[in-house]
N, CA, C and O atoms as a Maestro MAE file, in Angstrom:
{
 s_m_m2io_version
 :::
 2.0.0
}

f_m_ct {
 s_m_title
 :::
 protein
 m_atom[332] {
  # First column is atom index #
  i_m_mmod_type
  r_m_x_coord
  r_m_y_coord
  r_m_z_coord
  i_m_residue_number
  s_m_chain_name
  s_m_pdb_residue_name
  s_m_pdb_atom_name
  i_m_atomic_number
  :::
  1 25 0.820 -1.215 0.000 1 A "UNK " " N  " 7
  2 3 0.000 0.000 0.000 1 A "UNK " " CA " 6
  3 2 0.856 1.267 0.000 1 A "UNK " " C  " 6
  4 15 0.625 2.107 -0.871 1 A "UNK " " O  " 8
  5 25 1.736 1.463 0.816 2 A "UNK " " N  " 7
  6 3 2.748 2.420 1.046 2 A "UNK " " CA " 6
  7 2 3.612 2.323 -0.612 2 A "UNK " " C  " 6
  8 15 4.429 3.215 -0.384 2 A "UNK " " O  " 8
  9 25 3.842 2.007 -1.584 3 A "UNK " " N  " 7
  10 3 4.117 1.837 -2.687 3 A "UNK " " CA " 6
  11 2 3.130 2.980 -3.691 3 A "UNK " " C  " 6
  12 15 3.554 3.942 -4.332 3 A "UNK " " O  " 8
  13 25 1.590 2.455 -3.554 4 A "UNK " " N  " 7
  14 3 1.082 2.917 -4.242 4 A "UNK " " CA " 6
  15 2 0.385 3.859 -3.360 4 A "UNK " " C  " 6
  16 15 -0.817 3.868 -3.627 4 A "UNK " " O  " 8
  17 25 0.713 4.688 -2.366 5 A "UNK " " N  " 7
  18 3 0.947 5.979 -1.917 5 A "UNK " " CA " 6
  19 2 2.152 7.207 -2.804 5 A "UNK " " C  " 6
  20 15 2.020 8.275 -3.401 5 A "UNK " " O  " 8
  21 25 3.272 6.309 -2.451 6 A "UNK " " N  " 7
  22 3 4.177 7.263 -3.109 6 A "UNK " " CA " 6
  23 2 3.527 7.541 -4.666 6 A "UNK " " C  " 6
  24 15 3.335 8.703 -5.023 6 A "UNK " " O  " 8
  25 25 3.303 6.749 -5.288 7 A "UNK " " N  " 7
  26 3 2.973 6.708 -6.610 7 A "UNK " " CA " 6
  27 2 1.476 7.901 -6.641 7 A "UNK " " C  " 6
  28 15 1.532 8.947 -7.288 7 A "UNK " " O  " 8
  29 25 0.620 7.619 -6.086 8 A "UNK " " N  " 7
  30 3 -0.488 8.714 -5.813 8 A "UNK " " CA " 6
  31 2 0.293 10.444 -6.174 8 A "UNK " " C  " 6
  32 15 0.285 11.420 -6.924 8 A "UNK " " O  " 8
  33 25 0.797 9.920 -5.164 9 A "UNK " " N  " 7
  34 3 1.800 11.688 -4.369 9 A "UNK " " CA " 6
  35 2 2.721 11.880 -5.631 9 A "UNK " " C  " 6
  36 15 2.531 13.025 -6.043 9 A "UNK " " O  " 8
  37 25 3.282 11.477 -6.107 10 A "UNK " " N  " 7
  38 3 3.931 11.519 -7.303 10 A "UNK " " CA " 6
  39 2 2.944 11.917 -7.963 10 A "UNK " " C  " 6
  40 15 2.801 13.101 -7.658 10 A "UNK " " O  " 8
  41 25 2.090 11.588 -8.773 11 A "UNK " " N  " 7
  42 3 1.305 12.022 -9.635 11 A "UNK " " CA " 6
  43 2 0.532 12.882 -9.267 11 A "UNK " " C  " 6
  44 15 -0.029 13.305 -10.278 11 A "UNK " " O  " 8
  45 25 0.072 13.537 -8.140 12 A "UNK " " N  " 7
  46 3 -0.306 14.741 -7.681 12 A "UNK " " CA " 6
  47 2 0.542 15.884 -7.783 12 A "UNK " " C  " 6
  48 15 0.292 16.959 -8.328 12 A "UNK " " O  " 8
  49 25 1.479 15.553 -7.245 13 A "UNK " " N  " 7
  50 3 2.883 16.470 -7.880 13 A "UNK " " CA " 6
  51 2 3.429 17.126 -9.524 13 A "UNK " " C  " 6
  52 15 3.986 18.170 -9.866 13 A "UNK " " O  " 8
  53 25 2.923 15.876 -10.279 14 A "UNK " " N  " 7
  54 3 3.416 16.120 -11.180 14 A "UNK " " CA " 6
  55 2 1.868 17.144 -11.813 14 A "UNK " " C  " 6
  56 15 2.023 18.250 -12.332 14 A "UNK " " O  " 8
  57 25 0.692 16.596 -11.654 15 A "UNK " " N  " 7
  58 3 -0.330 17.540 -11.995 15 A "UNK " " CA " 6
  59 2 -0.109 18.635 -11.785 15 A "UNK " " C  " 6
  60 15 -0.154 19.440 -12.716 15 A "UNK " " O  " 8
  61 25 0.180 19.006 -10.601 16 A "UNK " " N  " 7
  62 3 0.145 19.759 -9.468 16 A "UNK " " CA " 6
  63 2 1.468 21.361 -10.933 16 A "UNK " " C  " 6
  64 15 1.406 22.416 -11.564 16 A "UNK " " O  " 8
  65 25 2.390 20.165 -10.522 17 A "UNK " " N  " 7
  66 3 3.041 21.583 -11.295 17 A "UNK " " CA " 6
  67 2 3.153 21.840 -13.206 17 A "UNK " " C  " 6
  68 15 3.815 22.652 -13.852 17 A "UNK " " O  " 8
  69 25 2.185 20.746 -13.651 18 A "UNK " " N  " 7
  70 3 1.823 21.233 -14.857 18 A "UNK " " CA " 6
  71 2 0.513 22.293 -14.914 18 A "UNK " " C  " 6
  72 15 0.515 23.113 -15.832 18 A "UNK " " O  " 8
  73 25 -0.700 22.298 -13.877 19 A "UNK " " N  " 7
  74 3 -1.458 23.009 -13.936 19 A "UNK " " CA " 6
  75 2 -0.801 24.554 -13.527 19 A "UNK " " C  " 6
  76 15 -1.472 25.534 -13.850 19 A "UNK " " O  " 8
  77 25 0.559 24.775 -12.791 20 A "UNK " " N  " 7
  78 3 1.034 25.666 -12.414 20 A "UNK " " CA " 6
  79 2 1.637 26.616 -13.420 20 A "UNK " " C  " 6
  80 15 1.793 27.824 -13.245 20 A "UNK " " O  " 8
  81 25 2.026 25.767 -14.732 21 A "UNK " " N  " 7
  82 3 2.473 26.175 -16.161 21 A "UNK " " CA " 6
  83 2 1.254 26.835 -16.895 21 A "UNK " " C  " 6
  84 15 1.443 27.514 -17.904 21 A "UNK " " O  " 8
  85 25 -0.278 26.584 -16.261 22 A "UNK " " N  " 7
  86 3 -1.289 27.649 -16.687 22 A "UNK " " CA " 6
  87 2 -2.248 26.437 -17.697 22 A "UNK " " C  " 6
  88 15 -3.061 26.929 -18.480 22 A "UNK " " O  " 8
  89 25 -2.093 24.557 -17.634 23 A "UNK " " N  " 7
  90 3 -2.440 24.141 -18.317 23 A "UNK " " CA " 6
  91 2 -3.872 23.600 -17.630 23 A "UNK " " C  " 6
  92 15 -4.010 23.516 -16.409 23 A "UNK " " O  " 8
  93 25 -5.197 23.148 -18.858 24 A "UNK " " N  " 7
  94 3 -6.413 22.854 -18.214 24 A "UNK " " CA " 6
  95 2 -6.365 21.438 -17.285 24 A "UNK " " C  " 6
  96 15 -5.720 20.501 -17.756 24 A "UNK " " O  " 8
  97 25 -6.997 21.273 -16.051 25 A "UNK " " N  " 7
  98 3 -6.803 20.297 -15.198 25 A "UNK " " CA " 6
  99 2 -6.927 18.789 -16.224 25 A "UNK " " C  " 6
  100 15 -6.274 17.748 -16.298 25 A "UNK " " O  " 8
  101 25 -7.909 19.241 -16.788 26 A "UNK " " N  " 7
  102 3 -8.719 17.947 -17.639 26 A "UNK " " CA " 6
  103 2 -7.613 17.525 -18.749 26 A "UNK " " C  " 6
  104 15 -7.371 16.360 -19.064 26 A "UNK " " O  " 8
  105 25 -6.900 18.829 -19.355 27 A "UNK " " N  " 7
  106 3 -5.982 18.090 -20.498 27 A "UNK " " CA " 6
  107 2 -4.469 17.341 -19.557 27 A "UNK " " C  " 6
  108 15 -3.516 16.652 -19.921 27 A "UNK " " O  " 8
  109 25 -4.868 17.867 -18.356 28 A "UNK " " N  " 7
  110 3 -3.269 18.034 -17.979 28 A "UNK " " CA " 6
  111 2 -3.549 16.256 -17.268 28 A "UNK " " C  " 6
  112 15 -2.594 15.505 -17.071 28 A "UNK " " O  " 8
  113 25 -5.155 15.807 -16.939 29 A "UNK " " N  " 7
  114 3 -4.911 14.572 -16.155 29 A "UNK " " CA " 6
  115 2 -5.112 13.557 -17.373 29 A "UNK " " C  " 6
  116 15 -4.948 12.369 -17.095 29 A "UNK " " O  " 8
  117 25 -5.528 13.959 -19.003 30 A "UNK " " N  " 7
  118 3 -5.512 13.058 -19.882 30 A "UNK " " CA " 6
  119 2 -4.014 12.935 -20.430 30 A "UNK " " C  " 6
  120 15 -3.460 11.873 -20.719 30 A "UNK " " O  " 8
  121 25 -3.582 13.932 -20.501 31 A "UNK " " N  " 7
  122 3 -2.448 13.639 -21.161 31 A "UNK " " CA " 6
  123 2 -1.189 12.747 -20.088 31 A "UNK " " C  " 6
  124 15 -0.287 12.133 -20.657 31 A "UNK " " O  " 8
  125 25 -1.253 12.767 -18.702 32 A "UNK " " N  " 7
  126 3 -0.595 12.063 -17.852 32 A "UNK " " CA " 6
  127 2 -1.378 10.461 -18.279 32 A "UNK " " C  " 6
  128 15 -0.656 9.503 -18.555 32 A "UNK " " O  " 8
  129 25 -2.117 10.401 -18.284 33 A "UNK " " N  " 7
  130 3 -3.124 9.063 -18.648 33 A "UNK " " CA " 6
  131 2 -2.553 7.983 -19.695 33 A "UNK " " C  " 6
  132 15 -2.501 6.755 -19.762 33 A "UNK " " O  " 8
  133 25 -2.087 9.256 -20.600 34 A "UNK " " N  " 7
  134 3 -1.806 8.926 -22.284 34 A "UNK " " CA " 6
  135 2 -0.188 8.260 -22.467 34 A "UNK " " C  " 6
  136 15 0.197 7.397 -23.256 34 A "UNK " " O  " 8
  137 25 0.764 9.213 -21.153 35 A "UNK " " N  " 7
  138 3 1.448 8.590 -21.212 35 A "UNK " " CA " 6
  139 2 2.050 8.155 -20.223 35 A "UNK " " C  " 6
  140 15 3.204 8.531 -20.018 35 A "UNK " " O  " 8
  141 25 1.219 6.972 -19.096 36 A "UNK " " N  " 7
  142 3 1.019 6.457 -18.487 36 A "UNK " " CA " 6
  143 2 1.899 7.030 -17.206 36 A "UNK " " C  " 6
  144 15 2.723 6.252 -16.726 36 A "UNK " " O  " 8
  145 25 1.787 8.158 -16.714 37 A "UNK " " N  " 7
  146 3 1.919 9.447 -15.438 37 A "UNK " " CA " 6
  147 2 3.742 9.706 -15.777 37 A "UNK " " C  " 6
  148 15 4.702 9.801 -15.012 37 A "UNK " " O  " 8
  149 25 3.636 9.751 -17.109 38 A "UNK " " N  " 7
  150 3 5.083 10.491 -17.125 38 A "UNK " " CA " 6
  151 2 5.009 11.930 -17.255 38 A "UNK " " C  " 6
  152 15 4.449 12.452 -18.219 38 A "UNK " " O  " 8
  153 25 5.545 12.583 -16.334 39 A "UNK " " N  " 7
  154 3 5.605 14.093 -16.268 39 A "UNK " " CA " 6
  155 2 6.179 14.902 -17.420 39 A "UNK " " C  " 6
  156 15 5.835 16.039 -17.743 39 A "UNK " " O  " 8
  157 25 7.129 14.123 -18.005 40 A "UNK " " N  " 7
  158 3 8.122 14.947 -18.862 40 A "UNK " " CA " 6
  159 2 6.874 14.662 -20.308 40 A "UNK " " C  " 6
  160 15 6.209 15.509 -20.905 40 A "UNK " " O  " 8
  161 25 6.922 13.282 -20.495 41 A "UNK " " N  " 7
  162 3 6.105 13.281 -21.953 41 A "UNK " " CA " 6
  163 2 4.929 13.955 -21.842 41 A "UNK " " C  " 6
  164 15 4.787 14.795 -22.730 41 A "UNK " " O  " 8
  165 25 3.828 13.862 -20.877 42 A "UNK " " N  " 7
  166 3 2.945 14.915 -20.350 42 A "UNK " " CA " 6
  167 2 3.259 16.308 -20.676 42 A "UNK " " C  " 6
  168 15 2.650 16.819 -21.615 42 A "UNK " " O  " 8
  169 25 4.268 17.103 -19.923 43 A "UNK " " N  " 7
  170 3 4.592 18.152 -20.341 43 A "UNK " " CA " 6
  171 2 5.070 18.329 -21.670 43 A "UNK " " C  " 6
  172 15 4.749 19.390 -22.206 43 A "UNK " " O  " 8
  173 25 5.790 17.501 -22.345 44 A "UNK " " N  " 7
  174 3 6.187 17.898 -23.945 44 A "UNK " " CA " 6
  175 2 4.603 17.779 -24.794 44 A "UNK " " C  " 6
  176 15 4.266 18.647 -25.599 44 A "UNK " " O  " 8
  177 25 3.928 16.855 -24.546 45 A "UNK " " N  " 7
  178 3 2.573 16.979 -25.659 45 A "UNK " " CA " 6
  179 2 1.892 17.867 -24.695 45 A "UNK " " C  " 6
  180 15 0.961 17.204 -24.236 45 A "UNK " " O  " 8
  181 25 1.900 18.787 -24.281 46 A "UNK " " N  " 7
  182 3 1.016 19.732 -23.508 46 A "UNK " " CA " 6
  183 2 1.105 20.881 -24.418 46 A "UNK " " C  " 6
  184 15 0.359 21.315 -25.295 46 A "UNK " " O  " 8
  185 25 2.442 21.306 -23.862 47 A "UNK " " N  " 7
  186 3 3.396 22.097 -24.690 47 A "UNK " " CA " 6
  187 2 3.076 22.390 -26.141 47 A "UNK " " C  " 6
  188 15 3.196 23.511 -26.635 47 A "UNK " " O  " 8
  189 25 2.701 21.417 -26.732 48 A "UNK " " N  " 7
  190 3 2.947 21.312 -28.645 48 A "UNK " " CA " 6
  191 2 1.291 21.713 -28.318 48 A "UNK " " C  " 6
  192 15 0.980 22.847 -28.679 48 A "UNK " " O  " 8
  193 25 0.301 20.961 -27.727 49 A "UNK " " N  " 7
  194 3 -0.601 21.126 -27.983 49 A "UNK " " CA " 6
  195 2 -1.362 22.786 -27.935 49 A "UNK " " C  " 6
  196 15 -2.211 23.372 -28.606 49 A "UNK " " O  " 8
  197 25 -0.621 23.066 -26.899 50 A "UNK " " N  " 7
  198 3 -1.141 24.499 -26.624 50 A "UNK " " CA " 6
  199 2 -0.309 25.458 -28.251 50 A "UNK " " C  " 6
  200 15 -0.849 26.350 -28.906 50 A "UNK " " O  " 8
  201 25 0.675 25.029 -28.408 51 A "UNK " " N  " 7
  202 3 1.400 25.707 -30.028 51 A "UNK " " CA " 6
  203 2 0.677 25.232 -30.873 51 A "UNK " " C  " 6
  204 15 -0.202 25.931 -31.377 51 A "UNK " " O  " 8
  205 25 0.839 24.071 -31.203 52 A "UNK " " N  " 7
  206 3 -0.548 24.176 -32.345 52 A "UNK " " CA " 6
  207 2 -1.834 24.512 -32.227 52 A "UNK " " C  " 6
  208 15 -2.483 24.588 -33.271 52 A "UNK " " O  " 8
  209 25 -2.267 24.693 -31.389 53 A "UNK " " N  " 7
  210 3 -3.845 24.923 -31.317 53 A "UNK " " CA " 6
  211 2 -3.612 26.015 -31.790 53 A "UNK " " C  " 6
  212 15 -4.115 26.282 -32.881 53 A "UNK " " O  " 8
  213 25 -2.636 27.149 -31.006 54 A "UNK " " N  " 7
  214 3 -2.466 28.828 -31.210 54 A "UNK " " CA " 6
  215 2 -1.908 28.981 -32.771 54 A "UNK " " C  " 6
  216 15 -1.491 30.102 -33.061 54 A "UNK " " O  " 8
  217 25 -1.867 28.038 -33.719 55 A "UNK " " N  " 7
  218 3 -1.486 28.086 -34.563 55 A "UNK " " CA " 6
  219 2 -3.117 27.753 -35.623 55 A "UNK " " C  " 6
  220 15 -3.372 27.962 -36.809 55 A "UNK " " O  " 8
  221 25 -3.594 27.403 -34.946 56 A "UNK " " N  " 7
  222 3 -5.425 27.321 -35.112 56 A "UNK " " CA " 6
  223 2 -5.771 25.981 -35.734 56 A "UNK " " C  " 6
  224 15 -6.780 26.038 -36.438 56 A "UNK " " O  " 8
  225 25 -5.229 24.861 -35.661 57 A "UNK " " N  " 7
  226 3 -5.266 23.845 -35.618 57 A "UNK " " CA " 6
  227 2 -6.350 23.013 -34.935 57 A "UNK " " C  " 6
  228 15 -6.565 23.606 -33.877 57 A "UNK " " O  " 8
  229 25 -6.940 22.213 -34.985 58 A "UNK " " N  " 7
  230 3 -8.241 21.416 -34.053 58 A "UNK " " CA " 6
  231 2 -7.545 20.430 -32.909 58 A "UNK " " C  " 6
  232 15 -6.902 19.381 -32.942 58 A "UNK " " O  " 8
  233 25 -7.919 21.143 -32.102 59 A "UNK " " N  " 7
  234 3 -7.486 19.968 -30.837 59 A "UNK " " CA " 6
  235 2 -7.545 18.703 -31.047 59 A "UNK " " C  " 6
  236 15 -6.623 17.980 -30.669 59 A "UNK " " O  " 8
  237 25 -8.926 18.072 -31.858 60 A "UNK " " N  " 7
  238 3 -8.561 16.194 -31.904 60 A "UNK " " CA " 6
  239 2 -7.598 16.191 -32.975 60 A "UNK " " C  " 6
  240 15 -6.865 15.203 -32.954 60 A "UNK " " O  " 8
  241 25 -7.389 17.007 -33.901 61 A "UNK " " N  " 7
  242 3 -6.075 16.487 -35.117 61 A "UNK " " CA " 6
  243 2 -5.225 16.518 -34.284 61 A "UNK " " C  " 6
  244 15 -4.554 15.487 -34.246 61 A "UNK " " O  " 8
  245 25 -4.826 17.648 -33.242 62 A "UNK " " N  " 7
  246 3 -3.550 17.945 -32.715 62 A "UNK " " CA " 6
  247 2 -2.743 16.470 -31.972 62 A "UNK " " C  " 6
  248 15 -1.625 15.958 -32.031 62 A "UNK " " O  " 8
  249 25 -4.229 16.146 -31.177 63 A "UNK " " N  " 7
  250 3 -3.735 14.932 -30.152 63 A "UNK " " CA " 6
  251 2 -3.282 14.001 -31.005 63 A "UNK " " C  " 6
  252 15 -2.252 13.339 -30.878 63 A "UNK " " O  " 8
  253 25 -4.227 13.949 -32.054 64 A "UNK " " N  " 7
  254 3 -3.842 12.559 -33.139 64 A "UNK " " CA " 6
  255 2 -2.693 11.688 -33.539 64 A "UNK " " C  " 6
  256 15 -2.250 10.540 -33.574 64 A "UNK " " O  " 8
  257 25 -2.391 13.547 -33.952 65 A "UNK " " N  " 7
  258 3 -1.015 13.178 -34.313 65 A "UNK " " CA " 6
  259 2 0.255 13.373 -33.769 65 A "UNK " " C  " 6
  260 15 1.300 13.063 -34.342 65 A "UNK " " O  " 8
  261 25 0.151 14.008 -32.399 66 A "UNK " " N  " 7
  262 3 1.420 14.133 -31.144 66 A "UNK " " CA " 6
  263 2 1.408 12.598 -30.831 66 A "UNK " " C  " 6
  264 15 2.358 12.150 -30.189 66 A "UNK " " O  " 8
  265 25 0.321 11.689 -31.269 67 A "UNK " " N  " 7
  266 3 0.610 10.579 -30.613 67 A "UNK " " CA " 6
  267 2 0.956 9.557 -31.469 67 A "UNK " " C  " 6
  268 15 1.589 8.549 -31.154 67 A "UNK " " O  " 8
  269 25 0.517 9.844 -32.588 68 A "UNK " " N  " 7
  270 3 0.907 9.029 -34.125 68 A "UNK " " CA " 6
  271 2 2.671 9.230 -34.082 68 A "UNK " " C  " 6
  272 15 3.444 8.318 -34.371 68 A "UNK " " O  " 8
  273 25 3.122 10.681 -33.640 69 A "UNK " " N  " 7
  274 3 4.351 11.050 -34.009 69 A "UNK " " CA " 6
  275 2 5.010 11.210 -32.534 69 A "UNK " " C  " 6
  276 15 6.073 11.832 -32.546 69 A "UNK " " O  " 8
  277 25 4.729 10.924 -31.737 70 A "UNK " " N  " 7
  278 3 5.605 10.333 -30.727 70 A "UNK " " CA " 6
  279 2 5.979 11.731 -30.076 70 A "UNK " " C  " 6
  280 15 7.097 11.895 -29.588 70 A "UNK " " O  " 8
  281 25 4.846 12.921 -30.081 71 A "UNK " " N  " 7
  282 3 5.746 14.375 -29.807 71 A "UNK " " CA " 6
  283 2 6.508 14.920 -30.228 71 A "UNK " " C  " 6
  284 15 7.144 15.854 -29.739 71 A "UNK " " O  " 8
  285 25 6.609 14.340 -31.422 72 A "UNK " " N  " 7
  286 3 8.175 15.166 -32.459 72 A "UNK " " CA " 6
  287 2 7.577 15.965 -33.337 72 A "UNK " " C  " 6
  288 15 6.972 15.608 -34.348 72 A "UNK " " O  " 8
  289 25 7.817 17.491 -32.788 73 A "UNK " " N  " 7
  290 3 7.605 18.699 -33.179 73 A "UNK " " CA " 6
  291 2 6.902 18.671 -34.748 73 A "UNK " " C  " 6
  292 15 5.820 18.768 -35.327 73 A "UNK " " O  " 8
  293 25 8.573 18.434 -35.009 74 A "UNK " " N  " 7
  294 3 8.658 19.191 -36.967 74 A "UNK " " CA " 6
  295 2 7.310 18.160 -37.857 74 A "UNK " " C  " 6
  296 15 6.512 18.348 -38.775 74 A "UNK " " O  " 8
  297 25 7.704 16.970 -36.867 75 A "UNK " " N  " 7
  298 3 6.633 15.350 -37.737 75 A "UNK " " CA " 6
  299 2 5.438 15.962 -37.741 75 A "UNK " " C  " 6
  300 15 4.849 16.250 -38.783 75 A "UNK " " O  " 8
  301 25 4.907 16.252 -36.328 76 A "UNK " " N  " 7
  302 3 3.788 16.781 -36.352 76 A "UNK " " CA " 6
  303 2 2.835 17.919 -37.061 76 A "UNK " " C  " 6
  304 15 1.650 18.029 -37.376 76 A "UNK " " O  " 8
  305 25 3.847 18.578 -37.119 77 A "UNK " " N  " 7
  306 3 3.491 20.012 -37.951 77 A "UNK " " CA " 6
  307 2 3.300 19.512 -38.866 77 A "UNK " " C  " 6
  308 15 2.168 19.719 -39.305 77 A "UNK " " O  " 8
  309 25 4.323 18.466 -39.818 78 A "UNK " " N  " 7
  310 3 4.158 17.990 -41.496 78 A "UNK " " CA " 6
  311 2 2.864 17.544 -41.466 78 A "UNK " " C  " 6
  312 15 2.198 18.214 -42.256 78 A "UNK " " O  " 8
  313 25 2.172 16.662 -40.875 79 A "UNK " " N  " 7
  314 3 1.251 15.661 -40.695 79 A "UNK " " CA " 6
  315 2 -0.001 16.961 -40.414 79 A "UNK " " C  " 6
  316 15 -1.028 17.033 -41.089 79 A "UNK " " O  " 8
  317 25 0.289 17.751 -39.484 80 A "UNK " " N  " 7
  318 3 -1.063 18.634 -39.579 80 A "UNK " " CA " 6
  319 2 -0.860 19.570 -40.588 80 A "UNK " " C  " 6
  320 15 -1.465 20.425 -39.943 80 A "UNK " " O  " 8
  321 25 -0.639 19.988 -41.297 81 A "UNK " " N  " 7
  322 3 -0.064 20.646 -42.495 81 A "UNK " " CA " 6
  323 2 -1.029 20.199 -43.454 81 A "UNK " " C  " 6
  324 15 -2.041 20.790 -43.831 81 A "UNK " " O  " 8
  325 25 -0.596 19.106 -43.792 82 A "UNK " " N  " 7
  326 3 -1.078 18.070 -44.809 82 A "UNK " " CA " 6
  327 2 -2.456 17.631 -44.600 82 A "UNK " " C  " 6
  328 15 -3.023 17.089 -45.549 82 A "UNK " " O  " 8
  329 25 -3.022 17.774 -43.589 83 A "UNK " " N  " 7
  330 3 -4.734 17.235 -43.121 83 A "UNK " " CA " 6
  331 2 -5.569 18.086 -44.158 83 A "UNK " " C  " 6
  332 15 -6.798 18.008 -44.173 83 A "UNK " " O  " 8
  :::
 }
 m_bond[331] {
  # First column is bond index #
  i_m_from
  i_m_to
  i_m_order
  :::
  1 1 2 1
  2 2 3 1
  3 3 4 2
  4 3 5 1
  5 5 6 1
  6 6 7 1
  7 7 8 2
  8 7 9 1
  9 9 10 1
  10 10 11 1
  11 11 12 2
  12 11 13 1
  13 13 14 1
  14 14 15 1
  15 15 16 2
  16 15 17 1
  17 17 18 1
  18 18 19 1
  19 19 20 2
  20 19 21 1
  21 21 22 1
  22 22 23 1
  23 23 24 2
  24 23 25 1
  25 25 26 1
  26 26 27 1
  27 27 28 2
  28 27 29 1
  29 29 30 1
  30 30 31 1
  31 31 32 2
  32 31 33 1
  33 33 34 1
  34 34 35 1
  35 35 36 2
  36 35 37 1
  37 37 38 1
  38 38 39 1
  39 39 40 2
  40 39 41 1
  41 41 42 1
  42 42 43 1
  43 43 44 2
  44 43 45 1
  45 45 46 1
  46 46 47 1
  47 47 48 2
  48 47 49 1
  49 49 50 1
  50 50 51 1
  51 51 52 2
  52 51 53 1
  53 53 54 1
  54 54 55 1
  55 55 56 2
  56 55 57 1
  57 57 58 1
  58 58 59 1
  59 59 60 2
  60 59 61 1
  61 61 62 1
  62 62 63 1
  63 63 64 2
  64 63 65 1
  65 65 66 1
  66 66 67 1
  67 67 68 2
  68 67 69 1
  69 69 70 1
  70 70 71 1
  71 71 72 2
  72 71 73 1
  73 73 74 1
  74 74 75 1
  75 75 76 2
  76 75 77 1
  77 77 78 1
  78 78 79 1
  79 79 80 2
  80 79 81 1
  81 81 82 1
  82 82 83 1
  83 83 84 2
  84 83 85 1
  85 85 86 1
  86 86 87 1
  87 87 88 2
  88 87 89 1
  89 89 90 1
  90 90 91 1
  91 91 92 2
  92 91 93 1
  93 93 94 1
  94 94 95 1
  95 95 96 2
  96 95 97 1
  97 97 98 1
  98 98 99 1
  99 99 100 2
  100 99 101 1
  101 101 102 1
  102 102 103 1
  103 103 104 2
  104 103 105 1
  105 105 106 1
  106 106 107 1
  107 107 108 2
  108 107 109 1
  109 109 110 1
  110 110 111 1
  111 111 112 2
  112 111 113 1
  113 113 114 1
  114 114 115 1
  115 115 116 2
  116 115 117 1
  117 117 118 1
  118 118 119 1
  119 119 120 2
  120 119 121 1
  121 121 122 1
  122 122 123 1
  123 123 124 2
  124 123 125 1
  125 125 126 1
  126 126 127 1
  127 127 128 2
  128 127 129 1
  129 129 130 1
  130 130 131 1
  131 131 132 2
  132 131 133 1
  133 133 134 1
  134 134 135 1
  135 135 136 2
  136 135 137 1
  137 137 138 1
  138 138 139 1
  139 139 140 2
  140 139 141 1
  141 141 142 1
  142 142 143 1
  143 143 144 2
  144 143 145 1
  145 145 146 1
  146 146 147 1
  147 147 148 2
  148 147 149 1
  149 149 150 1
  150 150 151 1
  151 151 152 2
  152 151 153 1
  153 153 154 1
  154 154 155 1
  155 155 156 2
  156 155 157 1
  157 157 158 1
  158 158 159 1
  159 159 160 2
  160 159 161 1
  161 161 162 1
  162 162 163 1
  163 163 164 2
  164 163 165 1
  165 165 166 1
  166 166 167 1
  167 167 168 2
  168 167 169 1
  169 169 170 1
  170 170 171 1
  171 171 172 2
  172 171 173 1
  173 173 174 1
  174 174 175 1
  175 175 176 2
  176 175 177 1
  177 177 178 1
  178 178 179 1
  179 179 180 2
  180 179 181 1
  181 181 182 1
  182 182 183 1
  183 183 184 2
  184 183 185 1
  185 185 186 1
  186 186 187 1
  187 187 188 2
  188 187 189 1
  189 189 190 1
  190 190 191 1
  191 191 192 2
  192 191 193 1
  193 193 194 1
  194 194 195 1
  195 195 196 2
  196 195 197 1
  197 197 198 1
  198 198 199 1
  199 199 200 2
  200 199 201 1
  201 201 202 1
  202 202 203 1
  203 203 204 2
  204 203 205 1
  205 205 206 1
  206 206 207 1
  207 207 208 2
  208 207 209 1
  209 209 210 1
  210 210 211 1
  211 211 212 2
  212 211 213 1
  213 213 214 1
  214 214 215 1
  215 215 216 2
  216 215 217 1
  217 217 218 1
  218 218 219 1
  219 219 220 2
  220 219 221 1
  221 221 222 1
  222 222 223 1
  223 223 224 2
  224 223 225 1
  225 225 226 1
  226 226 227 1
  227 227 228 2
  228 227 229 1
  229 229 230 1
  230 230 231 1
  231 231 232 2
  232 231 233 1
  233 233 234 1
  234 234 235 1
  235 235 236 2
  236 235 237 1
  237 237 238 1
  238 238 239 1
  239 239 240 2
  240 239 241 1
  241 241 242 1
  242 242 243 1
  243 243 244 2
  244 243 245 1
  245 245 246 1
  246 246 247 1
  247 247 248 2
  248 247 249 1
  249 249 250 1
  250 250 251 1
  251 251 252 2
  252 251 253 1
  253 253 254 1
  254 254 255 1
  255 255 256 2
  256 255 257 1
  257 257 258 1
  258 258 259 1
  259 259 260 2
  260 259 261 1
  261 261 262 1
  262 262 263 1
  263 263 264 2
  264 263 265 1
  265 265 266 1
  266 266 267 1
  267 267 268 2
  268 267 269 1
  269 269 270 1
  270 270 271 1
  271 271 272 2
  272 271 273 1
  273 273 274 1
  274 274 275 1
  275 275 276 2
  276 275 277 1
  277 277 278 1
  278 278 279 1
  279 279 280 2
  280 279 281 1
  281 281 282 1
  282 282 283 1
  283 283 284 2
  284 283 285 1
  285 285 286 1
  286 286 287 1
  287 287 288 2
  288 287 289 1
  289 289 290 1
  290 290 291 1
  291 291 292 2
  292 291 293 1
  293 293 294 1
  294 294 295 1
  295 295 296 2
  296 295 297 1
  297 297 298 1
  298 298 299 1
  299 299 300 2
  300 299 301 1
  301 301 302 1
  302 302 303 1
  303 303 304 2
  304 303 305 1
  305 305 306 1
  306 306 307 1
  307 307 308 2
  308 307 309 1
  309 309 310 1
  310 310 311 1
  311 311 312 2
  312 311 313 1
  313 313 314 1
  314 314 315 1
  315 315 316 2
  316 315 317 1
  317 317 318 1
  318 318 319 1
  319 319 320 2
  320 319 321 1
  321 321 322 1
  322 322 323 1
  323 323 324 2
  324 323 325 1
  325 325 326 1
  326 326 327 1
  327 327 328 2
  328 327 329 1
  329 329 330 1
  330 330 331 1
  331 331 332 2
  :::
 }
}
């Protein structure tokens, strides 16, 4: 039990300071979901997502393809480009 405490607290933490970066609770606990409570990959498709959107892009293409393309920037852009 004390195992999957730390693990809780960990992932509260890590929410904790992506919502602090100004991101929505809801994208910030799917995208930990997506890549199974890693903070860093979490924060890199957060990141792109909030740039492409501001680039006026549709949020479900965006996710689509951050996940088709593994979070790699330039891939992604080609791939939403091309939609």
């Amino acid at each position: 039990p004390g195992c999957l405490l730390l693990q809780f607290l960990s992932y509260l933490g890590a929410c904790d300071r992506l919502l602090k970066q100004g991101y929505d609770e809801g994208q910030v606990e799917e995208a930990m979901e997506m890549f199974q409570y890693s903070e860093k990959k979490a924060a890199e498709f957060l990141h792109l997502l909030a740039q492409f959107n501001d680039m006026g892009f549709q949020q479900n293409e965006i996710k689509e393809v951050l996940l088709l393309c593994g979070n790699q920037r330039e891939k992604a852009l080609e791939e939403l480009v091309m939609k």
